[in-house]
PDB file of N, CA, C and O in Angstrom:
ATOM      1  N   UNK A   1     -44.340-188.643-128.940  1.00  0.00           N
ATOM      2  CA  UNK A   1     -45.525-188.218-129.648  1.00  0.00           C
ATOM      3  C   UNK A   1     -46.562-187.677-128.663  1.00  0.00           C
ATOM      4  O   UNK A   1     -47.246-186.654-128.694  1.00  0.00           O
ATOM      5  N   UNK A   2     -46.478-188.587-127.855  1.00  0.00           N
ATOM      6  CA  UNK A   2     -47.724-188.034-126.312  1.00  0.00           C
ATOM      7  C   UNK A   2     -47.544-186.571-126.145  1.00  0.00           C
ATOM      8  O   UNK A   2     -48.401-185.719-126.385  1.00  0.00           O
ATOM      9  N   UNK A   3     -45.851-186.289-125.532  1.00  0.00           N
ATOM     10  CA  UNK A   3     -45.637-184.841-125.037  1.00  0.00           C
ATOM     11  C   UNK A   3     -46.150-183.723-126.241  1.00  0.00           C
ATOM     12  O   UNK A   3     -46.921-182.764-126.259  1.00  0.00           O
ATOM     13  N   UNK A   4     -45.294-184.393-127.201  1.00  0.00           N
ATOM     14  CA  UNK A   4     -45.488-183.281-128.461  1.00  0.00           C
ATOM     15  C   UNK A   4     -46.700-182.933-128.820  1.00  0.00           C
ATOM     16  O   UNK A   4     -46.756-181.744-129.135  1.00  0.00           O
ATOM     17  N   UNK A   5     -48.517-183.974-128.963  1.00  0.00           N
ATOM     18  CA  UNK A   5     -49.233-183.458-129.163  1.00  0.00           C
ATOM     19  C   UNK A   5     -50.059-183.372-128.318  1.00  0.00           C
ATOM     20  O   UNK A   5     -51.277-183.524-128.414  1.00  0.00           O
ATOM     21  N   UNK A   6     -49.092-182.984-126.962  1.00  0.00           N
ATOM     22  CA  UNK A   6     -50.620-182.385-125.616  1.00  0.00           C
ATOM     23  C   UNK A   6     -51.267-183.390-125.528  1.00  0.00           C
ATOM     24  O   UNK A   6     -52.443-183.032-125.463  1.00  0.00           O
ATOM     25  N   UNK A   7     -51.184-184.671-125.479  1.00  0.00           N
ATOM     26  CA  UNK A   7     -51.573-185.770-125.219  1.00  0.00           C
ATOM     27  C   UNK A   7     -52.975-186.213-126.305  1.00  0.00           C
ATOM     28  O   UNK A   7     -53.812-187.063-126.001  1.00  0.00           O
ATOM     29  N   UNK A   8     -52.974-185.318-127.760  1.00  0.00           N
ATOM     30  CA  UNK A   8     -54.217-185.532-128.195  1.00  0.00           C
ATOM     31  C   UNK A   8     -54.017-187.011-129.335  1.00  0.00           C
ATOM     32  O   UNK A   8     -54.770-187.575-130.129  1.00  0.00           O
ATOM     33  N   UNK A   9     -52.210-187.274-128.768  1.00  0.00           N
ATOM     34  CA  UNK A   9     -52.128-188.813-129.874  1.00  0.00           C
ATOM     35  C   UNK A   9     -51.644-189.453-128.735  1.00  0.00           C
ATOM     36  O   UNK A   9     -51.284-188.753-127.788  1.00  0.00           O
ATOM     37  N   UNK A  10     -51.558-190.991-128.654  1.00  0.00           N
ATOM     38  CA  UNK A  10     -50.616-191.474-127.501  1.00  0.00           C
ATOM     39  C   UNK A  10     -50.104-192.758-128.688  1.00  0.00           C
ATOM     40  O   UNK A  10     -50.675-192.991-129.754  1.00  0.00           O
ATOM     41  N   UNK A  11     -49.175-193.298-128.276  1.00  0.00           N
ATOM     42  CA  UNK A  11     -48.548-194.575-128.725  1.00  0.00           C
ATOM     43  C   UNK A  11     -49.021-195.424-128.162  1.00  0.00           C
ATOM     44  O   UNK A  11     -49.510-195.431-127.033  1.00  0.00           O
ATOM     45  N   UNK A  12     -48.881-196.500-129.163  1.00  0.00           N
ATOM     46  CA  UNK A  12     -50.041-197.947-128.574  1.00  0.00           C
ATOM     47  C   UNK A  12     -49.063-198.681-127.387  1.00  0.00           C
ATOM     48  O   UNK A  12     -47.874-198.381-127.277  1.00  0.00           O
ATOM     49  N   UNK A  13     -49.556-199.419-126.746  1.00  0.00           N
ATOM     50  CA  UNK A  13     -48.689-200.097-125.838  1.00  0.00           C
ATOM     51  C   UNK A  13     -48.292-201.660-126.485  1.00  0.00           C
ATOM     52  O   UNK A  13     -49.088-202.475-126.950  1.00  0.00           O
ATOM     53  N   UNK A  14     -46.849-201.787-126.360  1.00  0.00           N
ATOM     54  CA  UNK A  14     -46.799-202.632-126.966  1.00  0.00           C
ATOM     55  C   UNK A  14     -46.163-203.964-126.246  1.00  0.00           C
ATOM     56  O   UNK A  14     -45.271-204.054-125.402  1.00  0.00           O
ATOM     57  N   UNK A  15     -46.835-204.808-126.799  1.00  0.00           N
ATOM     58  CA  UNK A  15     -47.334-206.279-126.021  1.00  0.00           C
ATOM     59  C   UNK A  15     -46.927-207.280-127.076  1.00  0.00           C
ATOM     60  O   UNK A  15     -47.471-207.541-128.149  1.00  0.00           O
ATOM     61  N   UNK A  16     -45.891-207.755-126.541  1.00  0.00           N
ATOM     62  CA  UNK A  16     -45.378-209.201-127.766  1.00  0.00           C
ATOM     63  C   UNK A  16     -46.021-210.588-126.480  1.00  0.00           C
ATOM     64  O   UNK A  16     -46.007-210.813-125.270  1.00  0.00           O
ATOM     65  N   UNK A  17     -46.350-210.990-127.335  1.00  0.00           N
ATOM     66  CA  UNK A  17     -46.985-212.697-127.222  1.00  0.00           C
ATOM     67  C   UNK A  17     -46.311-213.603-128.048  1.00  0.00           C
ATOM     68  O   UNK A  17     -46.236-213.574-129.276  1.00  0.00           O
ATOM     69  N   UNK A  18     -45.780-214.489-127.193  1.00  0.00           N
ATOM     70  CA  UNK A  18     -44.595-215.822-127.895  1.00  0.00           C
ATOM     71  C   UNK A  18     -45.754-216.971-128.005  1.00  0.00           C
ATOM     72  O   UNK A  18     -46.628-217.048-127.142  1.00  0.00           O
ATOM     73  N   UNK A  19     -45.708-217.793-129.041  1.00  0.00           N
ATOM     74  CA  UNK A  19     -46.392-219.153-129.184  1.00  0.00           C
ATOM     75  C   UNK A  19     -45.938-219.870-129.975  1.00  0.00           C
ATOM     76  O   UNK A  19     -45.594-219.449-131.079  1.00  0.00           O
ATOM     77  N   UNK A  20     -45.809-221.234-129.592  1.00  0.00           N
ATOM     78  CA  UNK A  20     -45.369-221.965-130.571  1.00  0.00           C
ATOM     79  C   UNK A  20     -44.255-222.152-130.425  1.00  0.00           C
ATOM     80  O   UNK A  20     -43.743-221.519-129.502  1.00  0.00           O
ATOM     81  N   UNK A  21     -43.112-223.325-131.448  1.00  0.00           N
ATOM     82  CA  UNK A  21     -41.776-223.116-131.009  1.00  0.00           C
ATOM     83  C   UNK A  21     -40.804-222.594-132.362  1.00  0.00           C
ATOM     84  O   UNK A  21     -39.652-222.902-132.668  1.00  0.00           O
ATOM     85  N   UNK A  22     -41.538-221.911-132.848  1.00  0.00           N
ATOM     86  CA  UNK A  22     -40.645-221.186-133.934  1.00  0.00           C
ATOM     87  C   UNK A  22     -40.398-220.118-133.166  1.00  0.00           C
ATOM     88  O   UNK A  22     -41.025-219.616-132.233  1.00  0.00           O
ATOM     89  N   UNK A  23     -39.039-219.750-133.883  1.00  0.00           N
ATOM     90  CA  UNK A  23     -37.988-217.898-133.678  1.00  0.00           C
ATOM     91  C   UNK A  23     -38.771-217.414-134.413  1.00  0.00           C
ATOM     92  O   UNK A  23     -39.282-217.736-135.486  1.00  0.00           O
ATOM     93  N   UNK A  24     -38.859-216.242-133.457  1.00  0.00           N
ATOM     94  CA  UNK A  24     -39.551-215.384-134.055  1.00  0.00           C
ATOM     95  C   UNK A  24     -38.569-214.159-134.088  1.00  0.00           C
ATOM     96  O   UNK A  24     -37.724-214.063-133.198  1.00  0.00           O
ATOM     97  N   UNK A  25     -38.646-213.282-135.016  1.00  0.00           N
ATOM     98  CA  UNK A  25     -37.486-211.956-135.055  1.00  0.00           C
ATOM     99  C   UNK A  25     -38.195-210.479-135.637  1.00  0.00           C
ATOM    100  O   UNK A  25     -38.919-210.436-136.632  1.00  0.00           O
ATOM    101  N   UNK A  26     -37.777-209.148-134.691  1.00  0.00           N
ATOM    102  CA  UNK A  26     -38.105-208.455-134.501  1.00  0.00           C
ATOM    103  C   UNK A  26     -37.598-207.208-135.075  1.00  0.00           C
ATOM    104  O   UNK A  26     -36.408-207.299-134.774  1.00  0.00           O
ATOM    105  N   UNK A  27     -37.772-205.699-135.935  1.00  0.00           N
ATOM    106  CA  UNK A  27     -37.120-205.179-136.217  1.00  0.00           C
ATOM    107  C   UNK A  27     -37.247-204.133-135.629  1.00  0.00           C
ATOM    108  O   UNK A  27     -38.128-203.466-136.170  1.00  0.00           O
ATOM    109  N   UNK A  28     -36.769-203.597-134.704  1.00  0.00           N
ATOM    110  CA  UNK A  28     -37.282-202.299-133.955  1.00  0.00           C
ATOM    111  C   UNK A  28     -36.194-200.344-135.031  1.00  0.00           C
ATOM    112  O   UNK A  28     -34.999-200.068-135.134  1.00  0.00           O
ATOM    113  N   UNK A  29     -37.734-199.439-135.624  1.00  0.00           N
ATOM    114  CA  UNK A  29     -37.212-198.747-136.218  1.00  0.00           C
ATOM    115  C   UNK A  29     -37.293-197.227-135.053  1.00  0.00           C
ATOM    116  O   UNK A  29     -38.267-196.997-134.335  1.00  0.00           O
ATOM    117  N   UNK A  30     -36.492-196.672-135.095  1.00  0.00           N
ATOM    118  CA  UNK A  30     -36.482-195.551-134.073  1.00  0.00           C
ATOM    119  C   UNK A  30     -36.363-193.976-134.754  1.00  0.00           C
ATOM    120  O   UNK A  30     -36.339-194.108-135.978  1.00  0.00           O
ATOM    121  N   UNK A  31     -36.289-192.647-134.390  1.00  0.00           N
ATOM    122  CA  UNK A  31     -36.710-191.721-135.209  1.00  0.00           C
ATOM    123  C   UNK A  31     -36.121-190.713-133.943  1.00  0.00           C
ATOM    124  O   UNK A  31     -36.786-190.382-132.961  1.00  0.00           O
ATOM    125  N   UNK A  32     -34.988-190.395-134.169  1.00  0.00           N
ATOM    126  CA  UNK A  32     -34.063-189.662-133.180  1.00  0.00           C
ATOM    127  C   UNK A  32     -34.207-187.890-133.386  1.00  0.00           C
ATOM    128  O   UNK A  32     -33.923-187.439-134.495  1.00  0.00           O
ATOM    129  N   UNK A  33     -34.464-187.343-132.754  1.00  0.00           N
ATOM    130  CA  UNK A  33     -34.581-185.937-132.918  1.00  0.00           C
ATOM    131  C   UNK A  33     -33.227-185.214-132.471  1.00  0.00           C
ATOM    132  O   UNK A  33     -32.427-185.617-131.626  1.00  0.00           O
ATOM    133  N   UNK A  34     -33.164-184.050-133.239  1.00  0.00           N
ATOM    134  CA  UNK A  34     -31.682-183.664-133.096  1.00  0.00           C
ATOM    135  C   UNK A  34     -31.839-183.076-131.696  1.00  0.00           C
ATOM    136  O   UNK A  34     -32.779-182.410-131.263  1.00  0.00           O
ATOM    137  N   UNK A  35     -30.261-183.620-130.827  1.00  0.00           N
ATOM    138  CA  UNK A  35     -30.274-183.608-129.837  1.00  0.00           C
ATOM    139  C   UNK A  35     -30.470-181.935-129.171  1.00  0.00           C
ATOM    140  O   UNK A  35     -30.918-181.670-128.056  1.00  0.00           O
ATOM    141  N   UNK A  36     -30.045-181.058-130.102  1.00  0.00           N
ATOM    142  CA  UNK A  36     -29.990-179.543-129.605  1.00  0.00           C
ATOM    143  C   UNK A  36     -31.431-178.962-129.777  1.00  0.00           C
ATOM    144  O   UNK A  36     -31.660-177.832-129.345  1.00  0.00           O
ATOM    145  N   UNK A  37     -32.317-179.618-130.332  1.00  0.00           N
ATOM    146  CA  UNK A  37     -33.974-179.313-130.809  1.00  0.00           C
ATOM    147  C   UNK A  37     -34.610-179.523-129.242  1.00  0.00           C
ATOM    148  O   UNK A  37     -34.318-180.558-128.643  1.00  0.00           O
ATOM    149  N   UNK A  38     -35.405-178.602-128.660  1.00  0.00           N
ATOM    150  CA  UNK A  38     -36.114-178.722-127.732  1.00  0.00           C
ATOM    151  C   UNK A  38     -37.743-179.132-127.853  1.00  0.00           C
ATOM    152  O   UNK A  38     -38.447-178.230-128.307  1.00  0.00           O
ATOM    153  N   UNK A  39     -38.343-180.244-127.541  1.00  0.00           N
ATOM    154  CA  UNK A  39     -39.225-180.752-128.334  1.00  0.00           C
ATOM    155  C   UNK A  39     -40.410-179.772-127.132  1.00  0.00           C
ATOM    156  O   UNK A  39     -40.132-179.785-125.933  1.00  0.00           O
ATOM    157  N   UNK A  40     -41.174-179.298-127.436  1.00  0.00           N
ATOM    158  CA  UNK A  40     -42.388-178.581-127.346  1.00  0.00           C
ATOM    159  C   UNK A  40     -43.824-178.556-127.833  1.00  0.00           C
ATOM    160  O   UNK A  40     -43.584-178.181-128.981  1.00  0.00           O
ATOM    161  N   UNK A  41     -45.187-178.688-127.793  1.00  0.00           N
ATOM    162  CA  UNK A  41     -46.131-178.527-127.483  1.00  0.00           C
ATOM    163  C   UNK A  41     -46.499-177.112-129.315  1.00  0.00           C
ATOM    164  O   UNK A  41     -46.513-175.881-129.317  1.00  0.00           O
ATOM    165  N   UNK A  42     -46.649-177.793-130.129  1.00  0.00           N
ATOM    166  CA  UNK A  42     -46.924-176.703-130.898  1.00  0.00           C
ATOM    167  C   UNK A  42     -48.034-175.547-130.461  1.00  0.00           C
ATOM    168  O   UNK A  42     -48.961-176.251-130.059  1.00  0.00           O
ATOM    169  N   UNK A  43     -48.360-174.485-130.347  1.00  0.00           N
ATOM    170  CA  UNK A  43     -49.319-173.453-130.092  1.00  0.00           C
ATOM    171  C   UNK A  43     -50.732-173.809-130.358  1.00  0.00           C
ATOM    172  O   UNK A  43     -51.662-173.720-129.557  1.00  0.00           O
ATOM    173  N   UNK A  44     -50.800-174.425-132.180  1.00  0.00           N
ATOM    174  CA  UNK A  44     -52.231-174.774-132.370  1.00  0.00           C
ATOM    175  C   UNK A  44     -52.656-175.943-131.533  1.00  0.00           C
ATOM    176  O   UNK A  44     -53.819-176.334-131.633  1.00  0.00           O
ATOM    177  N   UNK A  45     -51.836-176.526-130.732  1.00  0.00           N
ATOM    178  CA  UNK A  45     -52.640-177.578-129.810  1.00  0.00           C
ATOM    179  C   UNK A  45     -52.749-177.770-128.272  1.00  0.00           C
ATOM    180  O   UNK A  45     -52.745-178.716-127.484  1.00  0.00           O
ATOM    181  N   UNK A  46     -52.872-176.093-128.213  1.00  0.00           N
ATOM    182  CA  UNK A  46     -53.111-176.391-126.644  1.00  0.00           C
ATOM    183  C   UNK A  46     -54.002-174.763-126.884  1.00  0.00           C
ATOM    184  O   UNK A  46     -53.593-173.837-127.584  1.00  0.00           O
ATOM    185  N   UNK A  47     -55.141-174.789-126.171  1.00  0.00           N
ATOM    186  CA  UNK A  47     -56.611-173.762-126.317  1.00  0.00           C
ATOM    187  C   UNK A  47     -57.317-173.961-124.954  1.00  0.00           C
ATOM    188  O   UNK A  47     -56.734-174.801-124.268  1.00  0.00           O
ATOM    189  N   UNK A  48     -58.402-173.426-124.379  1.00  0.00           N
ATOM    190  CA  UNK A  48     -58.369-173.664-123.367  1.00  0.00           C
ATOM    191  C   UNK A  48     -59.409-175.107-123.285  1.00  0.00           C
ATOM    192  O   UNK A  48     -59.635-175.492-122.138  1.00  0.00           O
ATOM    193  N   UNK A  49     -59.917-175.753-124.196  1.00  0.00           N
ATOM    194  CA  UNK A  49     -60.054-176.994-123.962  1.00  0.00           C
ATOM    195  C   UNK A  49     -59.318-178.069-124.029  1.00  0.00           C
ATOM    196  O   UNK A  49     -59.818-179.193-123.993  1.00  0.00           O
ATOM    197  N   UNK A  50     -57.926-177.831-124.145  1.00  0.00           N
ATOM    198  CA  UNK A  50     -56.821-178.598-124.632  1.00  0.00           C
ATOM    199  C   UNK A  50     -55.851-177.918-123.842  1.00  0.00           C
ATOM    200  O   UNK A  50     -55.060-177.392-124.624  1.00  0.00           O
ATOM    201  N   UNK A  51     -55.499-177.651-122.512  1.00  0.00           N
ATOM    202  CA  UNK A  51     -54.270-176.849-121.693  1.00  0.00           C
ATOM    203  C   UNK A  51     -53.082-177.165-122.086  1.00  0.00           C
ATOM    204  O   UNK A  51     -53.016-178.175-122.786  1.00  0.00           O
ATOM    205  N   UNK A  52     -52.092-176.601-121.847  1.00  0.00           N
ATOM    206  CA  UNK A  52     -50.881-177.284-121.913  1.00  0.00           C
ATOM    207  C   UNK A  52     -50.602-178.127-121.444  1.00  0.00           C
ATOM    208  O   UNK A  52     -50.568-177.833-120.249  1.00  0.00           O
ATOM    209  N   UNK A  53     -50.254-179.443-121.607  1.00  0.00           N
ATOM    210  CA  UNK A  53     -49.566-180.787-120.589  1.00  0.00           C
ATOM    211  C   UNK A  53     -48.606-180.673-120.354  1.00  0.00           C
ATOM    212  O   UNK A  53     -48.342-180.639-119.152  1.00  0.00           O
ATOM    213  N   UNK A  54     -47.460-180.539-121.374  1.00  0.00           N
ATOM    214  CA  UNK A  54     -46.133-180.625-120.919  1.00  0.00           C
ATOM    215  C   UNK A  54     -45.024-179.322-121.126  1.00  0.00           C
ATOM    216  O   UNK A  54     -45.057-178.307-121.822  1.00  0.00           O
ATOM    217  N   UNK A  55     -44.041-179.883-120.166  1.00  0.00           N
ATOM    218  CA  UNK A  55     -42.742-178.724-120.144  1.00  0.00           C
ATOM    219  C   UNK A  55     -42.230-178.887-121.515  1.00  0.00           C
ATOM    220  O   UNK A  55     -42.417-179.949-122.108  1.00  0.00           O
ATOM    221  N   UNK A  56     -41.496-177.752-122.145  1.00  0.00           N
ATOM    222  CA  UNK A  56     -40.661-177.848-123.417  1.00  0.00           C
ATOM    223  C   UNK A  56     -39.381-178.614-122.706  1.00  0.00           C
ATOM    224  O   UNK A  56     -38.873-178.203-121.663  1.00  0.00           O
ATOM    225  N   UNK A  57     -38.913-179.836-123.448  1.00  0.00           N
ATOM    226  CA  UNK A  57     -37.966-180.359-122.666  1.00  0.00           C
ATOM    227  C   UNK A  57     -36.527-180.889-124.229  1.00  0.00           C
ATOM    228  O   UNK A  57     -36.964-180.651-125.356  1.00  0.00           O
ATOM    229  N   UNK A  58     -35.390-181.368-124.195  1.00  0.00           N
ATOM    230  CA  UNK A  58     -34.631-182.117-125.371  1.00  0.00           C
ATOM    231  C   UNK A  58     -34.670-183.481-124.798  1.00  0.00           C
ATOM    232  O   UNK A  58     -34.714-183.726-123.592  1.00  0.00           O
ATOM    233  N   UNK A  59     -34.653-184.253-125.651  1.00  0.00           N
ATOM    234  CA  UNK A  59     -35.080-185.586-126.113  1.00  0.00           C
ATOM    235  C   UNK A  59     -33.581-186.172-125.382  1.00  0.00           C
ATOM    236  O   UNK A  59     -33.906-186.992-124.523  1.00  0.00           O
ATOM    237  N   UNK A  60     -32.599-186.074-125.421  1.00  0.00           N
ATOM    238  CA  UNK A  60     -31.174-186.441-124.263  1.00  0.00           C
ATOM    239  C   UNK A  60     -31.621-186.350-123.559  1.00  0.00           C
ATOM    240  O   UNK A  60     -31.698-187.479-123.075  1.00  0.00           O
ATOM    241  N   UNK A  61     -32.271-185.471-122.773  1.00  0.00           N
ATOM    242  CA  UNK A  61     -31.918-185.563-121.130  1.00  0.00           C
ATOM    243  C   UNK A  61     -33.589-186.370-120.359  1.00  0.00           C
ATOM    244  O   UNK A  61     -33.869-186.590-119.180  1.00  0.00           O
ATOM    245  N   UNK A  62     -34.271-186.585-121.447  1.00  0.00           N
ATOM    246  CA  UNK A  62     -35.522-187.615-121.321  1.00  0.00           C
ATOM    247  C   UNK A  62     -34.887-189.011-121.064  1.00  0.00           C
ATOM    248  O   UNK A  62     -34.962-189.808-120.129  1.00  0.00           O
ATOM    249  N   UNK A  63     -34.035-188.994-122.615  1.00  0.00           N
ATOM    250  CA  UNK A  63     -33.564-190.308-122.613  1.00  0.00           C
ATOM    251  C   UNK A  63     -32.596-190.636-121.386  1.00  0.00           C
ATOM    252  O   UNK A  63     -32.717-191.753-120.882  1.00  0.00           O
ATOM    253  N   UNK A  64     -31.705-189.812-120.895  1.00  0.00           N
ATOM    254  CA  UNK A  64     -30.811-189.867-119.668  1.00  0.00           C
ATOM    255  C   UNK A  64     -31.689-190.068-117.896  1.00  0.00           C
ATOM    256  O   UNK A  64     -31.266-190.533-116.838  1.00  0.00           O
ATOM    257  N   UNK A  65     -33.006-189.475-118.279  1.00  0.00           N
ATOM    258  CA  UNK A  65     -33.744-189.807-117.228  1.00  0.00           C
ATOM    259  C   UNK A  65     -34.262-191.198-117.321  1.00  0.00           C
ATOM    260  O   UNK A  65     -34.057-191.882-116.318  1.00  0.00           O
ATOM    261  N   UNK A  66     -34.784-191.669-118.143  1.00  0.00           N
ATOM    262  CA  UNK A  66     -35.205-193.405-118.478  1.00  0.00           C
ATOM    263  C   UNK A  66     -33.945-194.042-117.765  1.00  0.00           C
ATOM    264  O   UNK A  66     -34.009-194.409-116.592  1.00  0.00           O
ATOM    265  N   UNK A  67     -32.570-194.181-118.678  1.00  0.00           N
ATOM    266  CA  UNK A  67     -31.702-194.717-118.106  1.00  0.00           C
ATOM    267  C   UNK A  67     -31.616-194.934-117.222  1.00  0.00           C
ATOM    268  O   UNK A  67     -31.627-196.051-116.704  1.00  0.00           O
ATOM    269  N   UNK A  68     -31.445-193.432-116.528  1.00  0.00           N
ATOM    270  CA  UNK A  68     -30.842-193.846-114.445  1.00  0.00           C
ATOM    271  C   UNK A  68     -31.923-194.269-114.138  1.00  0.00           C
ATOM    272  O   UNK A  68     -32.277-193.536-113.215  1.00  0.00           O
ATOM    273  N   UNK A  69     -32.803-195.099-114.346  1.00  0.00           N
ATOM    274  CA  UNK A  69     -33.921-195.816-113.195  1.00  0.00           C
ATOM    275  C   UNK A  69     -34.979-195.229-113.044  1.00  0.00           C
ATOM    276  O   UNK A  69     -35.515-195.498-111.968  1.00  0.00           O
ATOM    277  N   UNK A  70     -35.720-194.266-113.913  1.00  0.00           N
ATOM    278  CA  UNK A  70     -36.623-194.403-114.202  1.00  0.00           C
ATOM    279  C   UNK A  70     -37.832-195.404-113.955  1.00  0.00           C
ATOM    280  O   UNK A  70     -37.821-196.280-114.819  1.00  0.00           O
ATOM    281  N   UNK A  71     -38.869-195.547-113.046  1.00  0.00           N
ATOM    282  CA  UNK A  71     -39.708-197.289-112.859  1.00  0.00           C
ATOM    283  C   UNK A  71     -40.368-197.476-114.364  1.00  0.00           C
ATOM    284  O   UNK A  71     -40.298-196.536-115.155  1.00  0.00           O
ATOM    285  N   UNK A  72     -40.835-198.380-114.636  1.00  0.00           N
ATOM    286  CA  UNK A  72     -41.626-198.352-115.495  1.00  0.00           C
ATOM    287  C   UNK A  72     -42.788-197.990-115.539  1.00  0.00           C
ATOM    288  O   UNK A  72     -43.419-198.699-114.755  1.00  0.00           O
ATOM    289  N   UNK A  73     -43.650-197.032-116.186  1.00  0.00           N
ATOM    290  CA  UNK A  73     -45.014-196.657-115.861  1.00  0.00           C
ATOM    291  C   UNK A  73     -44.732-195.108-115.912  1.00  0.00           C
ATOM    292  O   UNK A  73     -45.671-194.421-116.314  1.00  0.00           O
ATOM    293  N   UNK A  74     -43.782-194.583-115.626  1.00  0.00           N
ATOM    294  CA  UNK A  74     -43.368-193.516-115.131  1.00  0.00           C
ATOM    295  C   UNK A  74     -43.578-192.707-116.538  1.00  0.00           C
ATOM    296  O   UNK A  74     -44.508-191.911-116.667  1.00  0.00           O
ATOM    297  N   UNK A  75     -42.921-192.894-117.265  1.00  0.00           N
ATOM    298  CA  UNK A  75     -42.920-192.048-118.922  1.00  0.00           C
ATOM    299  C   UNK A  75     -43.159-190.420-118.525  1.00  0.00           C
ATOM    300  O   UNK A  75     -43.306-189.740-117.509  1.00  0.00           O
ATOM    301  N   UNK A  76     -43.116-190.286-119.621  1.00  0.00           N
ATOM    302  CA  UNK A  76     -43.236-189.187-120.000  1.00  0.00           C
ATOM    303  C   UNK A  76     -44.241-187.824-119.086  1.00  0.00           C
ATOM    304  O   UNK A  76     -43.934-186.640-118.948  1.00  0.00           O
ATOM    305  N   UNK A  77     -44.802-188.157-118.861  1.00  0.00           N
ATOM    306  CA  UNK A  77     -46.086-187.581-117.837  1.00  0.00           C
ATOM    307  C   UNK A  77     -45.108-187.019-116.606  1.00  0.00           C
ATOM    308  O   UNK A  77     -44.875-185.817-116.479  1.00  0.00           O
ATOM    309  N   UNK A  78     -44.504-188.154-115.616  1.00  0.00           N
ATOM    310  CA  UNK A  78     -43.990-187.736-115.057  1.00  0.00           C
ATOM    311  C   UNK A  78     -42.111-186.483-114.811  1.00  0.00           C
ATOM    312  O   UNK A  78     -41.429-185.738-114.108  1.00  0.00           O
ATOM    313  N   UNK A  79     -42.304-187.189-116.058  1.00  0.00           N
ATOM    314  CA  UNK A  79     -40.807-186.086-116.525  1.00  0.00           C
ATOM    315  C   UNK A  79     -40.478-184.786-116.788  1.00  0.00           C
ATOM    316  O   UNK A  79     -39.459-184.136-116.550  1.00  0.00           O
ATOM    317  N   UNK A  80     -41.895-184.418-117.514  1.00  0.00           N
ATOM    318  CA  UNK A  80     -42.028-183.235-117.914  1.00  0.00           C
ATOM    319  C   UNK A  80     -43.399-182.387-118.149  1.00  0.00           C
ATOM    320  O   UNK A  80     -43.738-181.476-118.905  1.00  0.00           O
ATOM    321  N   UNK A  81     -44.115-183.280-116.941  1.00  0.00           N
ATOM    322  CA  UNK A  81     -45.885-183.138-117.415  1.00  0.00           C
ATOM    323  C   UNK A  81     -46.103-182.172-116.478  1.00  0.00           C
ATOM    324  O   UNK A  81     -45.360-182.095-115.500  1.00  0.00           O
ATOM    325  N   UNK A  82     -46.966-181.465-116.628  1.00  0.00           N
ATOM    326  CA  UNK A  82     -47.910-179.900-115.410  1.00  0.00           C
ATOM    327  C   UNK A  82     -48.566-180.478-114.446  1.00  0.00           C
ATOM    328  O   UNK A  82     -49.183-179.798-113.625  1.00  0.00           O
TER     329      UNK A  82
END
């Protein structure tokens, strides 16, 4: 979401906190973009108070960069950012 809207949305950071001694259970929902779609920076959101941030990049070879070791912190910014 960051890359796609030029950084004018970001995703919350997310922080689980355990307490107590009940299980607690989690449903994680995900939203896969087709792998041949090159995800890009729509036009109306980059002006010159809003530059471009990021490279047009596909969502595989993001995900293939996380994998191999990627640090954490690193995201997106560094993958494909100006």
């Amino acid at each position: 979401m960051q890359a796609w809207t030029n950084d004018r949305l970001t995703s919350a950071q997310h922080r689980v906190v355990t307490t107590g001694d009940k299980d607690r259970f989690s449903v994680q929902l995900f939203s896969l973009l087709n792998p041949d779609y090159t995800l890009k920076v729509p036009k109306e959101l980059v002006d010159e108070e809003h530059p471009l941030m990021y490279k047009p990049f596909k969502m595989p070879e993001y995900t293939k960069y996380l994998m191999l070791g990627a640090k954490n912190g690193l995201g997106v910014k560094n993958y494909c950012g100006l």
